[in-house]
N, CA and C atoms of all chains as a GROMACS GRO file, in nm:
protein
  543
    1UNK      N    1   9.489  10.158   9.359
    1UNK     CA    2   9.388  10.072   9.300
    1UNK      C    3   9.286  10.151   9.218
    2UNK      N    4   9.265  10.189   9.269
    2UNK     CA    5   9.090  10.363   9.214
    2UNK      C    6   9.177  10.382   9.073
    3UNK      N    7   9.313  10.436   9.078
    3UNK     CA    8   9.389  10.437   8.919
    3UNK      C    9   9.333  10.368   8.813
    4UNK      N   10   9.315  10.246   8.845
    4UNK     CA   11   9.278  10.142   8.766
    4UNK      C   12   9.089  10.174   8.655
    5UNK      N   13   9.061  10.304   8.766
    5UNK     CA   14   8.938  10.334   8.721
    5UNK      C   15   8.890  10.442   8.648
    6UNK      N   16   8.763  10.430   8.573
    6UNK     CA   17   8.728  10.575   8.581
    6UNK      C   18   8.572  10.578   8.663
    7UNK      N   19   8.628  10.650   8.772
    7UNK     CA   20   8.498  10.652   8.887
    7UNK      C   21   8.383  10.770   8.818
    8UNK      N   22   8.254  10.716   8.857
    8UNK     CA   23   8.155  10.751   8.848
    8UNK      C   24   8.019  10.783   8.969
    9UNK      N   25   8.029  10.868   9.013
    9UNK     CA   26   7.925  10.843   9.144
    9UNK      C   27   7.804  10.911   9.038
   10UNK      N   28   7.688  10.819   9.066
   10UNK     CA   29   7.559  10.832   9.048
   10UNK      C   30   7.470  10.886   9.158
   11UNK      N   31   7.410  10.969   9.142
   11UNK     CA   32   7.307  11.027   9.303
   11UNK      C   33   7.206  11.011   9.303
   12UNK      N   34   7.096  10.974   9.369
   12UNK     CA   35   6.979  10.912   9.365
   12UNK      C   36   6.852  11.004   9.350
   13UNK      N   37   6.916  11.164   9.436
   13UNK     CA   38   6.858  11.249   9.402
   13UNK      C   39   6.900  11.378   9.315
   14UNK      N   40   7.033  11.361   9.282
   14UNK     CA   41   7.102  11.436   9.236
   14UNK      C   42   7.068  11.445   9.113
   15UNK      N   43   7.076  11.351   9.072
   15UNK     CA   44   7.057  11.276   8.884
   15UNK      C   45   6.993  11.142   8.886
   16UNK      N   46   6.869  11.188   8.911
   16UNK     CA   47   6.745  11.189   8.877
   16UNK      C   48   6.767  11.050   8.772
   17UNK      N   49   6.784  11.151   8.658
   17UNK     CA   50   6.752  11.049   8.505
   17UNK      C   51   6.856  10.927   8.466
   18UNK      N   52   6.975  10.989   8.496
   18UNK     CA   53   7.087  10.872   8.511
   18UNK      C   54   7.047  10.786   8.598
   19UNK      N   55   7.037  10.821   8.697
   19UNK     CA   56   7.001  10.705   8.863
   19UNK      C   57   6.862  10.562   8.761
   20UNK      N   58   6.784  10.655   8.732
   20UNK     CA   59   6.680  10.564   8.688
   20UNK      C   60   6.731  10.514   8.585
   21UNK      N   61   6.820  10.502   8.466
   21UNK     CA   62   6.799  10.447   8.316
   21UNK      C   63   6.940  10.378   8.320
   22UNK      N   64   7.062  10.434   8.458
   22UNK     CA   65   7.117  10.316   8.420
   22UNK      C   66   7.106  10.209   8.590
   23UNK      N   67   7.036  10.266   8.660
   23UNK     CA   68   7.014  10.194   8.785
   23UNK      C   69   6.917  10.028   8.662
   24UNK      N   70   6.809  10.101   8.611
   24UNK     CA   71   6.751   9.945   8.541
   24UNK      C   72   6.837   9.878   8.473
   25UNK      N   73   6.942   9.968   8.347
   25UNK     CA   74   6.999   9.878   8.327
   25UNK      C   75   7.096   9.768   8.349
   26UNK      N   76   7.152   9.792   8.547
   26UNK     CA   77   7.198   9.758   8.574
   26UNK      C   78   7.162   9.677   8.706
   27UNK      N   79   7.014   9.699   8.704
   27UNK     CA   80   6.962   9.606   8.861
   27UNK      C   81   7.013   9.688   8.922
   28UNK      N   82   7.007   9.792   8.974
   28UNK     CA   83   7.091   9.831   9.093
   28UNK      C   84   6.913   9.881   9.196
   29UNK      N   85   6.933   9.800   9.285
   29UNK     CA   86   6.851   9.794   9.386
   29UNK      C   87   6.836   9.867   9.546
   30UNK      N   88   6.989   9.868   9.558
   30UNK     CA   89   7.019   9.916   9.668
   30UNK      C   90   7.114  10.011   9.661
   31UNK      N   91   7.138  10.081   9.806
   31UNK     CA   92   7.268  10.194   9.800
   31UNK      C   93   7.334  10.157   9.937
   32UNK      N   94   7.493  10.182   9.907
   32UNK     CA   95   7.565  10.186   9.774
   32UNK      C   96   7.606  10.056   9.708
   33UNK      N   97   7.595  10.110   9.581
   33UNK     CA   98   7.590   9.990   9.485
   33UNK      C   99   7.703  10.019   9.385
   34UNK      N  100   7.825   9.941   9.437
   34UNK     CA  101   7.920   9.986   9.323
   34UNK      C  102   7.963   9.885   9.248
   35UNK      N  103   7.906   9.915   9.141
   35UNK     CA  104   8.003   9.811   8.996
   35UNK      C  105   8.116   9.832   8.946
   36UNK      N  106   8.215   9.726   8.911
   36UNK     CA  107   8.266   9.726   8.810
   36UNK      C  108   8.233   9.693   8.687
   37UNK      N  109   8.234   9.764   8.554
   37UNK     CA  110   8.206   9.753   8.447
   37UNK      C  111   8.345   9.762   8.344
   38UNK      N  112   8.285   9.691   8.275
   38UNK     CA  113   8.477   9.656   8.204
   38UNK      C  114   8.415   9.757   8.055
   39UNK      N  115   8.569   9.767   7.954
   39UNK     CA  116   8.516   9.870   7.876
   39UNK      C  117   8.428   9.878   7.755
   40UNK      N  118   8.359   9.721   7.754
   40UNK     CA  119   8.236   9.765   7.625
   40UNK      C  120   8.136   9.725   7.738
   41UNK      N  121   8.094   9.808   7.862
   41UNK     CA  122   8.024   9.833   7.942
   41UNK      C  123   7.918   9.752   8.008
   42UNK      N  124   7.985   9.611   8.043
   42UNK     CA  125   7.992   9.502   8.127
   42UNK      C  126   7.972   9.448   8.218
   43UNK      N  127   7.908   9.440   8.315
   43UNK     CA  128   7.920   9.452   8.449
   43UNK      C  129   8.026   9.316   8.496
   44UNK      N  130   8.129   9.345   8.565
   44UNK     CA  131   8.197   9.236   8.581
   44UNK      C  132   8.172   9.180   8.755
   45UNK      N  133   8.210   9.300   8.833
   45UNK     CA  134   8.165   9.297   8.970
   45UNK      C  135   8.072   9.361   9.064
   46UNK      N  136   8.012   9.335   9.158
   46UNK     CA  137   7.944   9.391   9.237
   46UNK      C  138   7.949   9.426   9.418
   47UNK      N  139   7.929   9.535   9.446
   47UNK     CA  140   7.982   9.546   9.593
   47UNK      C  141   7.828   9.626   9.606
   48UNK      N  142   7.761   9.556   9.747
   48UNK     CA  143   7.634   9.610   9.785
   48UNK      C  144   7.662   9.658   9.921
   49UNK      N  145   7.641   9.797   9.979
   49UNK     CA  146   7.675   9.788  10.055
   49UNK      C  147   7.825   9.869  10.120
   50UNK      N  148   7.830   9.935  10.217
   50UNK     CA  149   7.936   9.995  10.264
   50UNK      C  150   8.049   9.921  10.329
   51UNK      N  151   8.184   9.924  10.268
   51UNK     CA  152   8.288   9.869  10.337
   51UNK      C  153   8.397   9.925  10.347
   52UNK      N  154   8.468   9.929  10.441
   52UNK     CA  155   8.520  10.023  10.518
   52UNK      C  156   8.682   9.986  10.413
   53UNK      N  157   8.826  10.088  10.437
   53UNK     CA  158   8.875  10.076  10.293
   53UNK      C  159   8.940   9.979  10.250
   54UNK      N  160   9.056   9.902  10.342
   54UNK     CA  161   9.064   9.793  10.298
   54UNK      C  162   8.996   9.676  10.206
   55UNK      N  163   8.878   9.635  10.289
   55UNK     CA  164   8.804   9.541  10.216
   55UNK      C  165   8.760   9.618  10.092
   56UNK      N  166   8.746   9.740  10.038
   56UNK     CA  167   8.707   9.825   9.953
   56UNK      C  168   8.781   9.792   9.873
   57UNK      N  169   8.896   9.849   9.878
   57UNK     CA  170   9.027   9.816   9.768
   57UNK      C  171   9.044   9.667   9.761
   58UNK      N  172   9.020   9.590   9.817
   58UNK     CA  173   9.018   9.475   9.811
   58UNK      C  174   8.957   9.366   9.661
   59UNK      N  175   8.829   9.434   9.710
   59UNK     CA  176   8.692   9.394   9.639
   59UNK      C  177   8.711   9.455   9.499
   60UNK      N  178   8.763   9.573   9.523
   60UNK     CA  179   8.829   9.644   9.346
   60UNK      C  180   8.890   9.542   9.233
   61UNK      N  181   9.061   9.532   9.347
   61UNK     CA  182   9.138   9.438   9.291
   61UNK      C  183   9.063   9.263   9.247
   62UNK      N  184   8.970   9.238   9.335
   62UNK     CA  185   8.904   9.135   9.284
   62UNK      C  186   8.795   9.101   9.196
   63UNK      N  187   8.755   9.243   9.166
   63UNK     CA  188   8.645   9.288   9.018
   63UNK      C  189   8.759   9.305   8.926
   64UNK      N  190   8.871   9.369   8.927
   64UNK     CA  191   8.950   9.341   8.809
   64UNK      C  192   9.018   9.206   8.751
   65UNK      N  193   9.026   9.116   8.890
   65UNK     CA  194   9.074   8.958   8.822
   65UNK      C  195   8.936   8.942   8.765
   66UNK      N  196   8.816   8.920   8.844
   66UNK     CA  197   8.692   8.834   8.764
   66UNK      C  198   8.684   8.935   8.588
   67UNK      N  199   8.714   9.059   8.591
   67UNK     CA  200   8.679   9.072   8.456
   67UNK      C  201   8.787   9.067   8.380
   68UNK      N  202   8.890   9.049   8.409
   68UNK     CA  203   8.998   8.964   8.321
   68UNK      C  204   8.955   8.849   8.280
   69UNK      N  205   8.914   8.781   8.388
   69UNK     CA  206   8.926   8.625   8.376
   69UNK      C  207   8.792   8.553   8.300
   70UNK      N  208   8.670   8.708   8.308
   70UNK     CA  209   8.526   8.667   8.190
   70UNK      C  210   8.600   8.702   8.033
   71UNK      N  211   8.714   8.779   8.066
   71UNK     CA  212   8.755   8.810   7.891
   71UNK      C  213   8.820   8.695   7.891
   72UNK      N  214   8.874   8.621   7.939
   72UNK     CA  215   8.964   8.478   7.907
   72UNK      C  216   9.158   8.537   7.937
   73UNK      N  217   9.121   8.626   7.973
   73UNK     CA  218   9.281   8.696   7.990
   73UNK      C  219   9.326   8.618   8.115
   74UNK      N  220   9.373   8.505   8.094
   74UNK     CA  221   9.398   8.439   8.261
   74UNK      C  222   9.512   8.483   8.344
   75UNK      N  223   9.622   8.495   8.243
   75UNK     CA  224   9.726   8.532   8.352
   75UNK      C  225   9.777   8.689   8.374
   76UNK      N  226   9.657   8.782   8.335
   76UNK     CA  227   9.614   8.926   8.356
   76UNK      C  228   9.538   8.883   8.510
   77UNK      N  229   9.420   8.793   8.529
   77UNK     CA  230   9.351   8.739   8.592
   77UNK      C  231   9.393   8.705   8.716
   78UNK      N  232   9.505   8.622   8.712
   78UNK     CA  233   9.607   8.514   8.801
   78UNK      C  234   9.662   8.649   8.883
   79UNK      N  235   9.702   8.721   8.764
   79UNK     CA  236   9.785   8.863   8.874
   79UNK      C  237   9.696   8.950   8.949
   80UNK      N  238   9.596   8.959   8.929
   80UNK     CA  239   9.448   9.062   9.000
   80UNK      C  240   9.469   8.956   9.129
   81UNK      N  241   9.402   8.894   9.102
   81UNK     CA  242   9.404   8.795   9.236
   81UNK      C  243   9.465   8.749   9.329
   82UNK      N  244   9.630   8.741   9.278
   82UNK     CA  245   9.777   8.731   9.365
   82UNK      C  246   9.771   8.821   9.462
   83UNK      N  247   9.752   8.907   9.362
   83UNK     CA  248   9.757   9.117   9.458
   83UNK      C  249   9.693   9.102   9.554
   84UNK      N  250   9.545   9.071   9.530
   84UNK     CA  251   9.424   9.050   9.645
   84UNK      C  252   9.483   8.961   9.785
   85UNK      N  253   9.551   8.848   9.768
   85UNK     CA  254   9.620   8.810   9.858
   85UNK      C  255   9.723   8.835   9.909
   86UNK      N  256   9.802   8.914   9.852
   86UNK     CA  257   9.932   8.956   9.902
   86UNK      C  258   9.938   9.099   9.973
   87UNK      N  259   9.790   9.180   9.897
   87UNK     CA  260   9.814   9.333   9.948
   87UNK      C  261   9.734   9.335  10.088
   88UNK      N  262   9.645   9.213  10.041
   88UNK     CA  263   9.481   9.280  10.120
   88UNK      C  264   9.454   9.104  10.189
   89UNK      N  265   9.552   9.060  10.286
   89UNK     CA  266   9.543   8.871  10.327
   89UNK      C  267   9.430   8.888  10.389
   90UNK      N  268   9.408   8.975  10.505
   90UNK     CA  269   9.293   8.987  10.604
   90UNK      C  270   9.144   9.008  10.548
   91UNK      N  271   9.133   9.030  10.457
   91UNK     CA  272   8.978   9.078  10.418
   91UNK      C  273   8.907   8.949  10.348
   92UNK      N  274   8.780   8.945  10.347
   92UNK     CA  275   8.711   8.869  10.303
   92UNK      C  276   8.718   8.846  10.167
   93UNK      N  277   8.761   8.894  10.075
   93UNK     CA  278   8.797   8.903   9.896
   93UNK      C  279   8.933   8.783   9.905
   94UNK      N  280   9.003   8.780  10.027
   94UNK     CA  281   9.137   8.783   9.983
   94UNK      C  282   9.145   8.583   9.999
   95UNK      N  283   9.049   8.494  10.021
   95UNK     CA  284   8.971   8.373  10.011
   95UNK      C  285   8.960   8.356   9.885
   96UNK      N  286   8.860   8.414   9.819
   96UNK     CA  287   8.806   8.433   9.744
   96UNK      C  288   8.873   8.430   9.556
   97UNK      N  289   8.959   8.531   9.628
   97UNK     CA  290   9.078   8.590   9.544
   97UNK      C  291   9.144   8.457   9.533
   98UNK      N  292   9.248   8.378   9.627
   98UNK     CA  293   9.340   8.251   9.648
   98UNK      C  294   9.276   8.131   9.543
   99UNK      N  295   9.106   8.110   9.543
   99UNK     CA  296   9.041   8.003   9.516
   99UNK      C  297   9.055   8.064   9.325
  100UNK      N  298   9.082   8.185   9.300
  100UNK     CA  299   9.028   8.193   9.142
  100UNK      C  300   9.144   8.214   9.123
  101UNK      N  301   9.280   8.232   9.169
  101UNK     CA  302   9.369   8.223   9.106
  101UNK      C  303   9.448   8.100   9.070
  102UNK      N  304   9.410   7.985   9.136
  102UNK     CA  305   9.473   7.887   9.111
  102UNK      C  306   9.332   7.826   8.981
  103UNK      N  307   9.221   7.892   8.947
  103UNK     CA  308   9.144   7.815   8.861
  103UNK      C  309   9.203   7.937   8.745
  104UNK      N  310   9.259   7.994   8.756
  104UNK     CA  311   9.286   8.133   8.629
  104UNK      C  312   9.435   8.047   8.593
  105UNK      N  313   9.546   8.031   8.695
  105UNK     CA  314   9.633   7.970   8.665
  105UNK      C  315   9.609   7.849   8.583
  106UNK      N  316   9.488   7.728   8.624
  106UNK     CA  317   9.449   7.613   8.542
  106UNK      C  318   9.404   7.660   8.426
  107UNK      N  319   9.333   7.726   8.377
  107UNK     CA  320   9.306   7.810   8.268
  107UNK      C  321   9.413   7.854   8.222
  108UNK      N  322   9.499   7.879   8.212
  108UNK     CA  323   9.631   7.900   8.191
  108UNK      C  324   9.732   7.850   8.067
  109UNK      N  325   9.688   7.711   8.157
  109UNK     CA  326   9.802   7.603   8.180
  109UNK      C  327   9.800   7.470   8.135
  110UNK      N  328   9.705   7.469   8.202
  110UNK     CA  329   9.625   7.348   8.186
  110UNK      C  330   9.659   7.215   8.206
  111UNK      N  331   9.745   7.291   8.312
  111UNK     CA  332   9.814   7.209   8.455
  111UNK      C  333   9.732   7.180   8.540
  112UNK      N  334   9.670   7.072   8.589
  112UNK     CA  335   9.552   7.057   8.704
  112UNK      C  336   9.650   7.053   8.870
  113UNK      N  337   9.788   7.038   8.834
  113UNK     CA  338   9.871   7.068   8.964
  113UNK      C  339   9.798   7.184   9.038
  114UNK      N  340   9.794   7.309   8.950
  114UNK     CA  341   9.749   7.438   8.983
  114UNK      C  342   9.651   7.436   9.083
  115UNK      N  343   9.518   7.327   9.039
  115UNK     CA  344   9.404   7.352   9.155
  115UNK      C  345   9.451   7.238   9.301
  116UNK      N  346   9.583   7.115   9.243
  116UNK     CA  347   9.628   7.067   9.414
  116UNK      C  348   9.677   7.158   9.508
  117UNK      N  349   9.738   7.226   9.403
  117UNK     CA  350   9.865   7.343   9.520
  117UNK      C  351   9.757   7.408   9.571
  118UNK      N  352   9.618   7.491   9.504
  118UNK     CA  353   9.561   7.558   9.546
  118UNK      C  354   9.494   7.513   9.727
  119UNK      N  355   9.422   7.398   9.640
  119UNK     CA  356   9.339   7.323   9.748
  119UNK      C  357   9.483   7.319   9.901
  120UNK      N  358   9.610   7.250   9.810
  120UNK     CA  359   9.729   7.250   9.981
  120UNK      C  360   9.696   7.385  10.038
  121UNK      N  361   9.675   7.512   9.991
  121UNK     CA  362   9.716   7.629  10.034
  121UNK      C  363   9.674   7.650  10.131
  122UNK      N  364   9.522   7.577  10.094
  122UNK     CA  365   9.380   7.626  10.187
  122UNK      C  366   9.394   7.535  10.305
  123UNK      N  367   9.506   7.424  10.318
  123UNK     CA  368   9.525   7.338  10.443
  123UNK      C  369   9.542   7.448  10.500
  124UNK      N  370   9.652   7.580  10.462
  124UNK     CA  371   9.805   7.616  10.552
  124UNK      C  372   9.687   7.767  10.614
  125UNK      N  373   9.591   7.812  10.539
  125UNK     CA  374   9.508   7.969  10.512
  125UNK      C  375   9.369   7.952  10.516
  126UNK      N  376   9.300   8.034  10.522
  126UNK     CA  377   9.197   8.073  10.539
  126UNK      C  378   9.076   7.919  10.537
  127UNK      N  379   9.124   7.817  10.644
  127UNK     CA  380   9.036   7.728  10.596
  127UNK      C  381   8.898   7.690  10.673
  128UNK      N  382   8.838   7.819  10.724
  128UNK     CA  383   8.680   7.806  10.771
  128UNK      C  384   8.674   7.917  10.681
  129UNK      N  385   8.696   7.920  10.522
  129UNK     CA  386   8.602   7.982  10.438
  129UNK      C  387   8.543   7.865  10.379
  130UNK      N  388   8.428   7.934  10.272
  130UNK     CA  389   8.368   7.866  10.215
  130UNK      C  390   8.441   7.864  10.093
  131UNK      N  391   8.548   7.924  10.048
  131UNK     CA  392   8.652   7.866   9.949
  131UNK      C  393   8.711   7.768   9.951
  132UNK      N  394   8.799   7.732  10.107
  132UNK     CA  395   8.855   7.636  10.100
  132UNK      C  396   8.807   7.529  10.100
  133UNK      N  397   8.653   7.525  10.141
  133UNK     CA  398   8.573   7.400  10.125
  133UNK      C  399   8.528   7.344  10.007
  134UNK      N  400   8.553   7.438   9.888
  134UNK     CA  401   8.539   7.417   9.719
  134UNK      C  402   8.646   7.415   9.692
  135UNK      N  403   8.738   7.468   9.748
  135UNK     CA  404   8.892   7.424   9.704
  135UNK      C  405   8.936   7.249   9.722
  136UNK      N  406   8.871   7.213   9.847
  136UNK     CA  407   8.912   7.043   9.899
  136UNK      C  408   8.877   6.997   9.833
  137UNK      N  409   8.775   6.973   9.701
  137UNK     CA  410   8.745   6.854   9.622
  137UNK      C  411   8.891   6.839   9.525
  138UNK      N  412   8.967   6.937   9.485
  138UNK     CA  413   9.126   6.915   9.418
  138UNK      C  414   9.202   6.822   9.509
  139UNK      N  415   9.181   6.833   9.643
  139UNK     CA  416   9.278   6.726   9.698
  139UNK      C  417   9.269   6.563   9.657
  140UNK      N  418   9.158   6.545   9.630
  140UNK     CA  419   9.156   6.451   9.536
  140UNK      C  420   9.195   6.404   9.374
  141UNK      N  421   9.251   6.323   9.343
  141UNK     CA  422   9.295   6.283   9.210
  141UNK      C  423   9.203   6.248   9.125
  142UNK      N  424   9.084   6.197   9.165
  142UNK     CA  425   8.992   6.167   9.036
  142UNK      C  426   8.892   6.330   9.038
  143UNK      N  427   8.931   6.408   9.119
  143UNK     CA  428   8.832   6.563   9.104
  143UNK      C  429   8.895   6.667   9.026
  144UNK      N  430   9.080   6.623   9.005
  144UNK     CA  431   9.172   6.689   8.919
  144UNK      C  432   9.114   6.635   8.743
  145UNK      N  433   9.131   6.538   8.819
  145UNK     CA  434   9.087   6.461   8.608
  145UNK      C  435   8.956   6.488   8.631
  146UNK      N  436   8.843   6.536   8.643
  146UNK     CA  437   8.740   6.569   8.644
  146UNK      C  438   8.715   6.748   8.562
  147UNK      N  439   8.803   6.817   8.674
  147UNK     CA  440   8.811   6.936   8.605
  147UNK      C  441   8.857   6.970   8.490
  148UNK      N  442   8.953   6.851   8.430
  148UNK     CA  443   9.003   6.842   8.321
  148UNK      C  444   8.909   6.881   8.168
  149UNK      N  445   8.785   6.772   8.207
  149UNK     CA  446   8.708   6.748   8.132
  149UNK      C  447   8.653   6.884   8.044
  150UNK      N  448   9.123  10.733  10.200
  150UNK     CA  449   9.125  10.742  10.057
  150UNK      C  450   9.034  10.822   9.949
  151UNK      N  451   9.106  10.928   9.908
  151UNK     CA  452   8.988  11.048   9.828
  151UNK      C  453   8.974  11.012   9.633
  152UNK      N  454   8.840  10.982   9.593
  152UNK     CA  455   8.820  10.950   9.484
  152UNK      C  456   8.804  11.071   9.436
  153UNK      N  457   8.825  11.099   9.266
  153UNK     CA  458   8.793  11.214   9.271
  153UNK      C  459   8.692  11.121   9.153
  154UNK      N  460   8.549  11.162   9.182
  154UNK     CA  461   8.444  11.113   9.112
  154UNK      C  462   8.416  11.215   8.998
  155UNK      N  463   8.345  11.172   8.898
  155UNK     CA  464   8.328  11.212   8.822
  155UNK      C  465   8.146  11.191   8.816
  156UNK      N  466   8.071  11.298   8.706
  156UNK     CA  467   7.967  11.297   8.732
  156UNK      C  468   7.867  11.268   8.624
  157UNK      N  469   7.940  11.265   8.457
  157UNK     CA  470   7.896  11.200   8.355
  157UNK      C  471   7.888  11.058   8.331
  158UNK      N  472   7.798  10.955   8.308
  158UNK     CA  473   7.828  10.829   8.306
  158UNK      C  474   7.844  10.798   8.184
  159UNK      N  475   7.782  10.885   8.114
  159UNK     CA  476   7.768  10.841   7.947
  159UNK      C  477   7.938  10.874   7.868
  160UNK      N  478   7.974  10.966   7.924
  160UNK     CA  479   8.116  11.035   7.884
  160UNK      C  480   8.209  10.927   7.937
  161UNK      N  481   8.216  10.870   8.052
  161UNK     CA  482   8.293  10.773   8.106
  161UNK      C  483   8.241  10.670   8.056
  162UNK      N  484   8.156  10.619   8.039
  162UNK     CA  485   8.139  10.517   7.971
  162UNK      C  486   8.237  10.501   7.805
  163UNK      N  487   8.172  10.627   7.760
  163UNK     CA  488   8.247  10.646   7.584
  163UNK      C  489   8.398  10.596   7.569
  164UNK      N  490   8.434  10.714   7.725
  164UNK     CA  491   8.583  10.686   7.754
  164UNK      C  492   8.630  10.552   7.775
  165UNK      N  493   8.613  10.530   7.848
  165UNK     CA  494   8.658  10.366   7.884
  165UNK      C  495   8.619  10.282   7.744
  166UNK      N  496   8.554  10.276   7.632
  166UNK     CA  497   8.550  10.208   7.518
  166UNK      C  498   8.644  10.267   7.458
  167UNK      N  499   8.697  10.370   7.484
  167UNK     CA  500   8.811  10.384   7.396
  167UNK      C  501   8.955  10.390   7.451
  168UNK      N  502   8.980  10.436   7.513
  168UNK     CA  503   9.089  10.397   7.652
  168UNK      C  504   9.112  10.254   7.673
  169UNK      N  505   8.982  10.158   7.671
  169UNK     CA  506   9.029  10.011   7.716
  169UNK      C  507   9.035  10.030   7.889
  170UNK      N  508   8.920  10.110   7.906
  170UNK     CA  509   8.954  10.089   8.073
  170UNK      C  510   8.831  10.087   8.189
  171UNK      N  511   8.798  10.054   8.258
  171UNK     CA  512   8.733  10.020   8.331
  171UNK      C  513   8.640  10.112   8.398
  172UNK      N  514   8.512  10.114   8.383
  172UNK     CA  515   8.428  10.258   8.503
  172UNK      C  516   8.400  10.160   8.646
  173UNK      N  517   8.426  10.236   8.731
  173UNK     CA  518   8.377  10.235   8.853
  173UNK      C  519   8.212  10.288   8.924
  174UNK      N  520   8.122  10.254   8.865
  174UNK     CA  521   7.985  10.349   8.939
  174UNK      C  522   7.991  10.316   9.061
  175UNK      N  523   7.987  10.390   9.129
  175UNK     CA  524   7.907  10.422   9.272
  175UNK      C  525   7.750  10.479   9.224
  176UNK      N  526   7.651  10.394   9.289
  176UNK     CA  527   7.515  10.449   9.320
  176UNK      C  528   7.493  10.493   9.437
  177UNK      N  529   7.431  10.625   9.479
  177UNK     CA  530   7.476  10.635   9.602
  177UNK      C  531   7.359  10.744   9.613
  178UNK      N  532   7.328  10.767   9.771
  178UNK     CA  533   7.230  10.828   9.804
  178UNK      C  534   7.278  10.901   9.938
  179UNK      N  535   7.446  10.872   9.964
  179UNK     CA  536   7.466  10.996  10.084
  179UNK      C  537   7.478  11.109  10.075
  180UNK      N  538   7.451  11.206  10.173
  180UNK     CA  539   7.470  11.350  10.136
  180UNK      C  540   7.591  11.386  10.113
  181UNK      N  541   7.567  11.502   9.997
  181UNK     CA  542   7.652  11.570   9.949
  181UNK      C  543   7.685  11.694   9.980
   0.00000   0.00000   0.00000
């Protein structure tokens, strides 16, 4: 996953001048504070906070669907997010991940099937998240023609 | 899992606009 990057550690006391000029330009408030930034220097995702590696790599693969999916690249997007569920099911991203790939797939497609299957999924998976509870308004037919709009 | 970090942001930054590829910052304040 890290492949996917070019890592940067910033030090708070180390580098001084960096820490301060791009900590403002980036809100960074707390430590550790790791962004993803896409390449005309973006911020796409945010991780506050220490997590142990799974959910780490997790949270990666799911800063690379969301900044696919802010460039409009959906089914670059659809595949970040698959991964997230297929590599990493147990972690908290991997909810998260399920709910934006079936809206990256509708983006897609522009198939509103995409967000029923999604919403069925969340019958069968993870359904005391707070995804699947934004996922259940698709189980409905007038919330499909809604998203349409 | 061992990152091998890098310690320029401005250089990685440049890079990734031209590469087409993504920086990772870590802000971080553990010892080194």
């Amino acid at each position: 996953m890290t492949e996917n990057f070019l890592p940067v550690r910033i030090h708070v006391r180390e580098q001084p001048e960096a820490w301060k000029r791009l900590g403002e330009r980036y809100g960074v408030q707390w430590t550790p504070t790791i962004l993803v930034v896409d390449p005309l220097g973006v911020e796409r995702h945010r991780i506050e906070g220490f997590l142990p590696a799974e959910e780490f790599l997790a949270q990666l693969a799911l800063g690379l669907g969301k900044s696919a999916f802010a460039r409009q690249q959906f089914g670059e997007a659809e595949r970040w997010f698959r991964e997230v569920v297929e590599r990493f099911p147990d972690t908290e991203a991997a909810p998260e991940a399920l709910y934006w790939a079936g809206v990256a797939l509708y983006k897609k497609t522009n198939d509103p099937s995409a967000l029923a299957h999604t919403a069925e999924a969340f019958t069968r998976q993870y359904r005391d998240s707070i995804w699947a509870k934004k996922a259940s308004v698709w189980l409905k037919p007038e919330a499909v023609r809604d998203a349409r709009a | 899992m061992a990152i091998a970090w890098r310690r320029d942001p401005d250089d990685a930054l440049s890079e990734a606009k031209l590469r087409g590829r993504h920086v990772l910052f870590d802000f971080s304040a553990a010892p080194t």
